[in-house]
N, C-alpha and C positions, 0 to 999 in steps of 0.2 A: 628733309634731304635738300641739297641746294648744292647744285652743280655749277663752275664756271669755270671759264675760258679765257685765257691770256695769250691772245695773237702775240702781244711782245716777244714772251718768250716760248711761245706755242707748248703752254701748260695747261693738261687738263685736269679740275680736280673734283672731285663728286666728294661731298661731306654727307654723312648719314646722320652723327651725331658729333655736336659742339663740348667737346670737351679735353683736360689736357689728355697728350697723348704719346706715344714713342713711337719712333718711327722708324720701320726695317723695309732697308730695299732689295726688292725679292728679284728682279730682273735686271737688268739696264735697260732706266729710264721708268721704272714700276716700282712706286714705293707705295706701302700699306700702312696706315695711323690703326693703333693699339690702344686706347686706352687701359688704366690696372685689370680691368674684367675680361680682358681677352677678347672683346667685339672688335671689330672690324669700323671706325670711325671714319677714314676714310681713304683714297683712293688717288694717287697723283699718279697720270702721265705725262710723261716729258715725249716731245716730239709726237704730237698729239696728232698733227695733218699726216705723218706718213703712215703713224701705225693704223688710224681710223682713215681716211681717204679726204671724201669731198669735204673741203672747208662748209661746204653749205650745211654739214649736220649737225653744227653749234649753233646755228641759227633757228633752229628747229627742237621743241622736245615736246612729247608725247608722251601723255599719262594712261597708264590701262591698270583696271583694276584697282581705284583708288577710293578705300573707304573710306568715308569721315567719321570720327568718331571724335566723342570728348575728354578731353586728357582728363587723367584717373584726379586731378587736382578737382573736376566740378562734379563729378560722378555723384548721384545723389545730390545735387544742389539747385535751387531752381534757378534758371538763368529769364 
């Protein structure tokens, strides 16, 4: 996942997965990336400081509950 923030145009965008995608805007200013499988790739706000609040919380991110694991590519391999 790899979320970031564009003070220029105060856009905020969280990606979960890199890949092509189509894009439906569900709100003003709230669009959702699709790739063909129907998952949810990723997540753009526009006018990011009003809907979220303190600019301070793009400065800040915090992980809970984050397990590491090995992508299914080395699974059984010795590293």
């Amino acid at each position: 996942m790899k979320i970031t923030y564009d003070s220029e145009v105060d856009a905020l965008y969280i990606r979960f997965i890199e890949t092509p995608v189509t894009t439906k805007h569900v709100a003003e200013g709230i669009a959702i990336d699709y790739p063909a499988d129907g998952r949810i790739a990723g997540i753009e706000v526009l006018d990011a400081q009003k809907r979220i609040g303190d600019p301070e919380v793009f400065r800040k991110v915090v992980l809970e509950d984050i397990a590491l694991t090995k992508p299914n590519s080395l699974v059984g391999k010795r590293l």
